[in-house]
N, C-alpha and C positions, 0 to 999 in steps of 0.2 A: 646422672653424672653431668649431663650438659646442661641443666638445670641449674647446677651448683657453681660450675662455672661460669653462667652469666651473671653468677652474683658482685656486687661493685667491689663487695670487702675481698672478696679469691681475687678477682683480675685488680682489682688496684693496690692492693696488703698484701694476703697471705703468700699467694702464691710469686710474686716480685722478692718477696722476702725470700722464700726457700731458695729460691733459684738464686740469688744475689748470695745464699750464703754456700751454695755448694761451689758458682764459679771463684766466690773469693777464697773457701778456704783449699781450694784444688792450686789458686795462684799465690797462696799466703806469701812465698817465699821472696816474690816476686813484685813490684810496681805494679805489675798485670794484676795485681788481686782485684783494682779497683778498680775494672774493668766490669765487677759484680753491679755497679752502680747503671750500665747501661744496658748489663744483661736485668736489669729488673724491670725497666723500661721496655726494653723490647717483650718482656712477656708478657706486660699490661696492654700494650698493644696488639699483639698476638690475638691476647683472648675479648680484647674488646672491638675493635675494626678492621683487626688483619693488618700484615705486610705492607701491600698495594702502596705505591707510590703515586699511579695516576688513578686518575686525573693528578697535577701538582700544585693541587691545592695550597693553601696559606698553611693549615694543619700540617699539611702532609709535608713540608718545606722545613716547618719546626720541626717535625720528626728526622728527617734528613740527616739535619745538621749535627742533632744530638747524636746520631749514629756518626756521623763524622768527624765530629769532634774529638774522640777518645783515642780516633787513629791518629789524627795530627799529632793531639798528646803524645802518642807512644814514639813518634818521630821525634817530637823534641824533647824528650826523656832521654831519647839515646845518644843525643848532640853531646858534643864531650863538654863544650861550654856554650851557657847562654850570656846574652846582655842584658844591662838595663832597660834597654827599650825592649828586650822581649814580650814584659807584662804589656807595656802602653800598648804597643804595636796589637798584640793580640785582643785587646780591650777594645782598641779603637774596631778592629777586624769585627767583633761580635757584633759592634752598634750598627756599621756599617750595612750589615747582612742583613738588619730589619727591613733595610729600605729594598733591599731584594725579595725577602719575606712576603711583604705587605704589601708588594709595588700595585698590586689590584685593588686593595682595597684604600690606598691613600692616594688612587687616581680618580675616583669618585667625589674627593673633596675638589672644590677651588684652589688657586697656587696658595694663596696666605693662609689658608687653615693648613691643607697638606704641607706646607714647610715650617710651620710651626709645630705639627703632629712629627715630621719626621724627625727636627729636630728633639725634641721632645725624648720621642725613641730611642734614636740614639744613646742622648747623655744618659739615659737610663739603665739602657743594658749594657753600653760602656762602662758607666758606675758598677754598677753590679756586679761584674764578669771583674773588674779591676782589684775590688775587695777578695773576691772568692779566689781567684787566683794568688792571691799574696798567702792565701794560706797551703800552698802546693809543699810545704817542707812540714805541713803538722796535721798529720792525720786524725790528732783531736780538734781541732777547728774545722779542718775540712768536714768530718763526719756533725760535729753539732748544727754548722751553718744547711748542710744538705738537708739532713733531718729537718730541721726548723723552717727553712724556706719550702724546702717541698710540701709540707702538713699546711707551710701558712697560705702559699698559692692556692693549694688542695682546697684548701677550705673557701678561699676567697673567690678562687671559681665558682666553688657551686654556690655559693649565695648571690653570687653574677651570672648565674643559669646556665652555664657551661658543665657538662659531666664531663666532658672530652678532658679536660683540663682539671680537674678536681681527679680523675685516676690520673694522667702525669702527675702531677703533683703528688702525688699521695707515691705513688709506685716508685719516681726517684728519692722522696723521704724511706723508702723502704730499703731502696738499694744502700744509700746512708749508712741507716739503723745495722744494716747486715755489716756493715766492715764496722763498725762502733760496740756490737757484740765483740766479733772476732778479737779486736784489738782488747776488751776489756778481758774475754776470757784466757786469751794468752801473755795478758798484761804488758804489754807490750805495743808500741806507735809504728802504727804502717804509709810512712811519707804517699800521698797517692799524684806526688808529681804533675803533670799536665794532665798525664790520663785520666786521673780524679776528678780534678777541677775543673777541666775546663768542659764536660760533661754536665756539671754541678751551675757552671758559672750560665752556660747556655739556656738548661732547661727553663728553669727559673726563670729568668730573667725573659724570657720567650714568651714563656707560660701567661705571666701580667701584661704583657704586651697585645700578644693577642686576646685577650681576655678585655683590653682596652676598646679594642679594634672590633672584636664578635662578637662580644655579649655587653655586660653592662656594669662591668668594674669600671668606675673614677678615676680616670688620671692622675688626679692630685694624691691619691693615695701610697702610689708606685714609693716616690722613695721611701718611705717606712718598709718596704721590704729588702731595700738594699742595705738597712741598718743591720739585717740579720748575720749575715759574713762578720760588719763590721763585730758587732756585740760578743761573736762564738771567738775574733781574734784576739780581742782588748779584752778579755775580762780579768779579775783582779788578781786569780790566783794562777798565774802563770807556768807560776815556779812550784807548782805541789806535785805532789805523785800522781801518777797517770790516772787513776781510778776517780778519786776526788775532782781532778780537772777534766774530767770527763762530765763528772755533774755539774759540776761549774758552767762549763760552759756551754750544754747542753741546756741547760734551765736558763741562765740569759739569752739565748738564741730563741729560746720558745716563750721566754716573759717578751722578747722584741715579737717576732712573729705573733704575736698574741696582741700585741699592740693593735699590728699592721691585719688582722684580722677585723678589731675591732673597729678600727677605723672607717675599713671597707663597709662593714654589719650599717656602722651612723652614716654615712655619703648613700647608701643604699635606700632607707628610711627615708631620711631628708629628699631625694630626690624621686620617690614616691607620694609624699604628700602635696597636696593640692595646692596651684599656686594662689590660685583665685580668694 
């Protein structure tokens, strides 16, 4: 049994998935379903490096947040009214936090490369976090961008030799996938509000950041993954019935993420061949 569970496909797929699907459909009724998205994450952590917060590592900082994130959401889900600065504000909040994140590891550079890296950082998971957020009223964009950015990270860690980050990755496309069942099987869109998204907008966007930072994923690649949100919100068939835009926008989110994989696969290549 404990055999089986070291496996990467249980701790970062299957078992993210069951669990995502029984909190969500225990929460159907409820914004809390989509809460399933961080109950998937935390089981891939569970079974791959534990709880533990200290040491408070870089990892362990992205882990944190992701956990905290979903409660802020559920506070401002309950706010009777938000603003239009709500998105910016919280946008600008995510980018912020890298420079909290990574404060160890962008003090190792010089000032002009570290302020170039932070900012860098920033617009990045700003950007990202700012698209995934606009989708908090459509639980079909929210579930295709999740799904898609999580598998596209997923993948793009481990070819940047991080496994830590290819099971995130993979496990919050799981939690995803679990409320994108749900919703197709009851036919029916479940809004996943801040608590969704902003779980959704974090990991991700974390995920390539430190992947920048601790393994050997290319900066210049980053925004091809921020296109993924954009692609699962804009695509063309808006207006169709829920099932149909569910593929819809599913299969644009993962022909973008499929890009920003491949992308990675050629900056990867390129900067293994010989300069000489």
């Amino acid at each position: 049994m404990d055999e089986l569970l070291q496996h990467p496909a249980i701790q970062a797929g299957i078992a993210p998935l069951l669990i995502a699907l029984a909190v969500a459909a225990a929460l159907w009724r409820t914004r809390l379903a989509w809460l399933g998205v961080v109950a998937a994450y935390a089981t891939a952590v569970g079974l791959s490096v534990g709880w533990s917060l200290q040491p408070l590592s870089a990892g362990r900082k992205v882990t944190l947040l992701i956990w905290l994130a979903p409660l802020l959401g559920v506070v401002l889900d309950h706010i009777a009214r938000t603003t239009r600065w709500t998105v910016p504000v919280l946008s600008a909040a995510c980018g912020l936090a890298t420079w909290w994140v990574f404060a160890s590891l962008l003090a190792q550079h010089d000032w002009t490369e570290r302020a170039a890296m932070a900012l860098g950082l920033f617009l990045f998971v700003a950007g990202f976090a700012a698209l995934m957020l606009r989708a908090r009223d459509d639980g079909v964009a929210a579930g295709a961008a999740g799904v898609a950015a999580g598998l596209g990270i997923g993948v793009a860690a481990l070819l940047s030799a991080s496994i830590g980050y290819f099971i995130g990755g993979v496990a919050m496309a799981a939690g995803a996938g679990a409320l994108m069942l749900l919703q197709f099987g009851v036919n029916r869109p479940r809004a996943p509000g801040f608590t969704g998204t902003l779980p959704l907008a974090v990991g991700p966007a974390l995920f390539g950041a430190a992947s920048v930072l601790l393994a050997q994923l290319q900066w210049f690649v980053l925004p091809l993954l921020a296109l993924v949100p954009l692609a699962a919100l804009f695509h063309p068939w808006r207006s169709a019935a829920l099932r149909p835009r569910m593929f819809a926008a599913t299969g644009l989110a993962m022909v973008t993420a499929a890009l920003f994989v491949a992308a990675v696969w050629i900056a990867a290549r390129a900067a293994s061949q010989p300069t000489g």
